[in-house]
N, C-alpha and C positions, 0 to 999 in steps of 0.2 A: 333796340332798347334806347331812352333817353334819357337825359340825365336821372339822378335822382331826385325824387318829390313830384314828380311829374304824375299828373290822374290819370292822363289817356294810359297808362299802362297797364292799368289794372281794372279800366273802364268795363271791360269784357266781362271777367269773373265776377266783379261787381255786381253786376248785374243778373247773373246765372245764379249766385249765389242767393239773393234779394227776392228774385221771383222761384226757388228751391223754397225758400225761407215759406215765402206769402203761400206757395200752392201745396207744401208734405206740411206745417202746422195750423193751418185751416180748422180747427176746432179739434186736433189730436192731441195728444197728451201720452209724449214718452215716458216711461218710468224704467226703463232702463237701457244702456247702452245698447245692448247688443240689439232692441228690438229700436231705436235709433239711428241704428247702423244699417242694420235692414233695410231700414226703410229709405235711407239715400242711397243705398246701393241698387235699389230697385229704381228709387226714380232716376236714378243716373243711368243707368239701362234704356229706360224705357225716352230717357229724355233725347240717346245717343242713336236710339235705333226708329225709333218714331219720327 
């Protein structure tokens, strides 16, 4: 870890999170949590095992 305020640390999830973002709301439309939820829980699966 490096000091605090530093970007390299958070560079990583940054980015996972960004391209999560761009590739499960791609023309979807949650309307509610729990199918939401679903839906990062599968691409987080399939992102870990793929």
């Amino acid at each position: 870890m490096s000091r605090k305020g530093n970007y390299h640390d958070n560079s990583v999830m940054e980015n996972f999170f960004g391209i999560m973002k761009q590739e499960m709301s791609h023309g979807e439309v949650y309307y509610s949590y729990d199918k939401l939820k679903e839906a990062i829980d599968q691409y987080v699966e399939y992102y870990n095992k793929q």
